[in-house]
Backbone as CSV, one residue per row, in Angstrom:
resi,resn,N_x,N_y,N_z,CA_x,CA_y,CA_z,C_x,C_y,C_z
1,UNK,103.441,-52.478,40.943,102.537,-52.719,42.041,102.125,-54.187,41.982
2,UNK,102.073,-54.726,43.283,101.526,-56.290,43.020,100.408,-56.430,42.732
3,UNK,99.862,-57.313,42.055,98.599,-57.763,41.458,97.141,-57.979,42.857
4,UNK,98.356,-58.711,43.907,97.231,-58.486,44.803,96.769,-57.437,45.458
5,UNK,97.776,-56.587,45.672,97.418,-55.002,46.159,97.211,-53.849,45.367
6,UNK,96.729,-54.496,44.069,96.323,-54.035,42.950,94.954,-53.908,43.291
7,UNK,94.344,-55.103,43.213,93.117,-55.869,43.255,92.438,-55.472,44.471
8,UNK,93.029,-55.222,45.615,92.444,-54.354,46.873,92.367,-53.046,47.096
9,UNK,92.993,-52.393,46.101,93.003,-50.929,45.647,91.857,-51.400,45.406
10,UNK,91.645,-51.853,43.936,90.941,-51.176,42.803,89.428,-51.530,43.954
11,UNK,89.153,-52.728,44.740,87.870,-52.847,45.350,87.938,-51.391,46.323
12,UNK,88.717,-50.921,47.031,88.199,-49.805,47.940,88.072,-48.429,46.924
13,UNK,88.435,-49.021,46.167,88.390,-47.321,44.992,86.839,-48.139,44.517
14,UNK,86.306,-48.969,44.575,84.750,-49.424,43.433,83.721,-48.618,44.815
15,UNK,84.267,-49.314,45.965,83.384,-49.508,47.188,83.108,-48.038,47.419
16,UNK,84.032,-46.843,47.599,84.132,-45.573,47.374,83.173,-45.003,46.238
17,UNK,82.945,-45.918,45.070,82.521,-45.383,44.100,80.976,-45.337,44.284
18,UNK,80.814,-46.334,44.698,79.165,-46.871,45.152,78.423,-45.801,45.927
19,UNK,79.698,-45.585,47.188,78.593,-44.508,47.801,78.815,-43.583,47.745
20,UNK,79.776,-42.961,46.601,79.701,-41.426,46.615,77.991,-41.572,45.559
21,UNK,78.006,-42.720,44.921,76.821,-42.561,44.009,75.592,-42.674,44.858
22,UNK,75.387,-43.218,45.620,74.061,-43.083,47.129,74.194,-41.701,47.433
23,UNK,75.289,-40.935,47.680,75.400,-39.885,47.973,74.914,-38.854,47.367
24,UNK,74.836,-38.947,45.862,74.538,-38.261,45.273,72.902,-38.170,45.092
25,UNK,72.268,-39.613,45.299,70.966,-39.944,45.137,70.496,-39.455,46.335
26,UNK,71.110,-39.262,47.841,70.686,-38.751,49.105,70.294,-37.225,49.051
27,UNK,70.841,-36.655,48.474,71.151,-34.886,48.089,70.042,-35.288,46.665
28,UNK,69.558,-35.718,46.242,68.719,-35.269,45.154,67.448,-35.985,45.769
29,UNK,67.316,-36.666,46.871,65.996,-37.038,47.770,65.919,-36.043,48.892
30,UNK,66.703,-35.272,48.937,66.570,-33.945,50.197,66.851,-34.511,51.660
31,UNK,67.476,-35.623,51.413,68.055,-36.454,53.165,69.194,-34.663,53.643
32,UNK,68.800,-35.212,55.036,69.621,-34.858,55.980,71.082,-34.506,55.577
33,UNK,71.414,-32.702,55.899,72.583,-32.801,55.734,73.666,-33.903,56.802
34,UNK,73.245,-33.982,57.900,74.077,-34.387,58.679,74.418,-35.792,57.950
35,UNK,73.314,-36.354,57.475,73.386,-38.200,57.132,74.391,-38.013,55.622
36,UNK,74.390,-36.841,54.975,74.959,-36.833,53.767,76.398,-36.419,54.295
37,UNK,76.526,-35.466,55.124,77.991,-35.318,55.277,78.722,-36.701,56.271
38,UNK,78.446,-37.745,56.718,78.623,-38.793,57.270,78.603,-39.593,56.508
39,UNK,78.264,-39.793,54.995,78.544,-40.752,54.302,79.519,-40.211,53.351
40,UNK,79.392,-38.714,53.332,80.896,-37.732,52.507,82.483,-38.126,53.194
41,UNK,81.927,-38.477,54.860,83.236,-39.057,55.931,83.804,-39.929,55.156
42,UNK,82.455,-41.272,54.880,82.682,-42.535,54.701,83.881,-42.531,53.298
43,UNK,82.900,-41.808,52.518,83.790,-41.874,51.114,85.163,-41.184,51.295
44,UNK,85.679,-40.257,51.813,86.571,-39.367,52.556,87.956,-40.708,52.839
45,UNK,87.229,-41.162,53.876,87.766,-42.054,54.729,88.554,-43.479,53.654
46,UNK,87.503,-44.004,52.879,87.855,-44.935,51.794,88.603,-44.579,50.366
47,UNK,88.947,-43.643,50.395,89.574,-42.704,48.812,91.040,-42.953,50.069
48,UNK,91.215,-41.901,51.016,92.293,-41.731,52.056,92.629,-43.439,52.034
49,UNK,92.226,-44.058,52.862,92.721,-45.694,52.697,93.176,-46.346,51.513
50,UNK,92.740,-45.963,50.260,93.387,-46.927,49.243,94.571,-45.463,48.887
51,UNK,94.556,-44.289,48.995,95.888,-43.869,48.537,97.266,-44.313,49.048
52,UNK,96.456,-44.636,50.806,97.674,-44.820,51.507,98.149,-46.160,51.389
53,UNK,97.403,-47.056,50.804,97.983,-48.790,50.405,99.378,-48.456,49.015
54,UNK,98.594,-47.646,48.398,98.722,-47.394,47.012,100.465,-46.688,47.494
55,UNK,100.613,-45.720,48.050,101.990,-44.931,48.628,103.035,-46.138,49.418
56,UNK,102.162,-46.877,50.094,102.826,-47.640,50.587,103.761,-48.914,50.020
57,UNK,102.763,-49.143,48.969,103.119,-50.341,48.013,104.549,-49.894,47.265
58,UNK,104.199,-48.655,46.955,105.322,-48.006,45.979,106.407,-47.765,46.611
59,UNK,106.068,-47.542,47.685,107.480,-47.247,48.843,108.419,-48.382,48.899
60,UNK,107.440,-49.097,49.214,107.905,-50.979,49.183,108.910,-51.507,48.034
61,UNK,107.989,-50.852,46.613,108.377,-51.905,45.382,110.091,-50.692,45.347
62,UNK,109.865,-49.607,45.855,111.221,-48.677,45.627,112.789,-49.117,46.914
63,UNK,111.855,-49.449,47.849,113.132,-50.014,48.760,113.579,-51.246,48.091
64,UNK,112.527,-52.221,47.566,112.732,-53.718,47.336,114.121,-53.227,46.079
65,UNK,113.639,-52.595,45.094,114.190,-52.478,43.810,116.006,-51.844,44.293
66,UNK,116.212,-50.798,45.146,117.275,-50.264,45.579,117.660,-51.534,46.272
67,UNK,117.396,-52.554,46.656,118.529,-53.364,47.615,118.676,-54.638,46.401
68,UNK,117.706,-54.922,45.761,118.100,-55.708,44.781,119.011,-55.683,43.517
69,UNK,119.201,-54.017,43.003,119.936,-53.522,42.336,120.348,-52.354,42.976
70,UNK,121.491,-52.533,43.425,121.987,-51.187,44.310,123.022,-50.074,42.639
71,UNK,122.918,-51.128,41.815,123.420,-49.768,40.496,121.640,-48.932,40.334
72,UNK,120.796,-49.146,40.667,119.586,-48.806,40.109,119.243,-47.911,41.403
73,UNK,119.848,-47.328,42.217,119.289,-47.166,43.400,119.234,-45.756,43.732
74,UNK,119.411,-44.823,42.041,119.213,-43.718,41.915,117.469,-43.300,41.571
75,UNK,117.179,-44.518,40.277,116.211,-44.485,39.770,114.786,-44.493,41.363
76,UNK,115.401,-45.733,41.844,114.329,-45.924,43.358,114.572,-44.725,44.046
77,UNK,115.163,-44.287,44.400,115.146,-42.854,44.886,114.130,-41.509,44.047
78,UNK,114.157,-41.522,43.383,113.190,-40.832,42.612,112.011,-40.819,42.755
79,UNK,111.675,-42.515,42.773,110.259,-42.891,42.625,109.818,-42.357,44.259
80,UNK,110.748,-42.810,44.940,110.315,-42.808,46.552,110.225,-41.166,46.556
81,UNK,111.069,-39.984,46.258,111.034,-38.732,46.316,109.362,-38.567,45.798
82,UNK,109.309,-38.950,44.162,108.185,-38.692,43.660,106.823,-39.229,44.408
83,UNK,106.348,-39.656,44.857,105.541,-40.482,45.642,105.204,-39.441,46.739
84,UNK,106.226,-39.465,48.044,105.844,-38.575,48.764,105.384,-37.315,49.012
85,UNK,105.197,-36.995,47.720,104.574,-35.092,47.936,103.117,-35.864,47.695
86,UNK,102.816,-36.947,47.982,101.020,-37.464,48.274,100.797,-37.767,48.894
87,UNK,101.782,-37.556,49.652,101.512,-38.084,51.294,100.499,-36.983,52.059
Protein backbone atom coordinates (compact mmCIF):
# COMPACT_ATOMS: atom_id res chain seq x y z
CA UNK A 1 0.00 0.00 0.00
CA UNK A 2 1.43 3.50 -0.65
CA UNK A 3 2.60 5.46 2.18
CA UNK A 4 0.41 8.22 1.11
CA UNK A 5 -2.79 6.29 1.00
CA UNK A 6 -1.60 4.78 3.96
CA UNK A 7 -1.55 7.99 5.83
CA UNK A 8 -5.21 8.92 4.59
CA UNK A 9 -6.52 5.66 5.70
CA UNK A 10 -5.05 5.71 8.90
CA UNK A 11 -6.58 9.73 9.39
CA UNK A 12 -10.27 8.58 8.35
CA UNK A 13 -9.89 5.41 10.53
CA UNK A 14 -8.52 8.21 13.75
CA UNK A 15 -11.42 10.71 12.59
CA UNK A 16 -13.96 7.62 12.85
CA UNK A 17 -12.36 6.92 16.06
CA UNK A 18 -13.09 10.30 17.69
CA UNK A 19 -16.64 10.15 17.15
CA UNK A 20 -17.58 6.84 17.72
CA UNK A 21 -15.92 8.07 21.21
CA UNK A 22 -18.51 11.37 21.39
CA UNK A 23 -20.83 8.76 20.63
CA UNK A 24 -20.36 6.90 23.27
CA UNK A 25 -20.21 10.00 25.71
CA UNK A 26 -23.78 11.10 23.89
CA UNK A 27 -25.55 7.68 25.06
CA UNK A 28 -24.04 7.99 28.56
CA UNK A 29 -25.44 11.91 28.72
CA UNK A 30 -28.99 10.51 27.60
CA UNK A 31 -28.86 12.77 24.11
CA UNK A 32 -31.36 12.05 21.63
CA UNK A 33 -31.69 8.85 19.98
CA UNK A 34 -32.16 10.45 16.71
CA UNK A 35 -28.76 12.81 17.24
CA UNK A 36 -26.93 9.47 18.32
CA UNK A 37 -28.05 7.40 15.45
CA UNK A 38 -26.87 10.37 12.96
CA UNK A 39 -23.57 10.46 14.28
CA UNK A 40 -23.68 6.23 14.24
CA UNK A 41 -24.40 7.39 10.11
CA UNK A 42 -21.40 9.58 10.42
CA UNK A 43 -19.08 6.90 11.82
CA UNK A 44 -20.90 4.24 9.42
CA UNK A 45 -20.20 6.43 6.58
CA UNK A 46 -16.26 7.09 7.53
CA UNK A 47 -15.22 3.23 8.49
CA UNK A 48 -17.25 2.49 4.72
CA UNK A 49 -14.89 5.31 3.06
CA UNK A 50 -11.52 4.26 4.26
CA UNK A 51 -12.35 0.41 3.48
CA UNK A 52 -13.18 1.42 0.13
CA UNK A 53 -9.67 3.53 -0.42
CA UNK A 54 -8.09 0.62 1.33
CA UNK A 55 -9.85 -2.20 -1.56
CA UNK A 56 -9.10 0.11 -4.00
CA UNK A 57 -5.46 0.69 -3.37
CA UNK A 58 -4.99 -3.08 -3.33
CA UNK A 59 -6.78 -3.53 -6.49
CA UNK A 60 -4.38 -1.00 -7.92
CA UNK A 61 -1.04 -2.32 -6.28
CA UNK A 62 -2.52 -6.05 -7.85
CA UNK A 63 -3.16 -4.78 -11.49
CA UNK A 64 0.17 -2.60 -11.23
CA UNK A 65 2.16 -5.86 -10.00
CA UNK A 66 0.41 -8.33 -12.89
CA UNK A 67 1.49 -5.94 -15.80
CA UNK A 68 4.86 -5.33 -14.37
CA UNK A 69 5.59 -8.98 -13.84
CA UNK A 70 3.31 -10.87 -16.02
CA UNK A 71 5.36 -14.37 -14.56
CA UNK A 72 3.82 -13.09 -11.13
CA UNK A 73 0.41 -12.59 -12.43
CA UNK A 74 -0.93 -15.63 -10.67
CA UNK A 75 0.13 -14.39 -7.28
CA UNK A 76 -1.90 -10.72 -8.27
CA UNK A 77 -4.75 -12.64 -9.06
CA UNK A 78 -5.16 -13.99 -5.72
CA UNK A 79 -4.67 -10.91 -3.96
CA UNK A 80 -7.36 -9.24 -6.28
CA UNK A 81 -9.73 -12.60 -5.72
CA UNK A 82 -8.82 -12.23 -1.95
CA UNK A 83 -9.75 -8.62 -1.49
CA UNK A 84 -13.05 -8.73 -3.09
CA UNK A 85 -15.22 -10.83 -0.79
CA UNK A 86 -14.93 -7.04 1.20
CA UNK A 87 -16.40 -5.53 -1.10
Amino acid sequence: MSQERHSEIIKRLKRAGGHLHSIVKMIEEGRSGVQVAQQLQAVESAIENAKKALIHDHIEQCLDQSLKAPRRKGAAMRGFRAITKYL
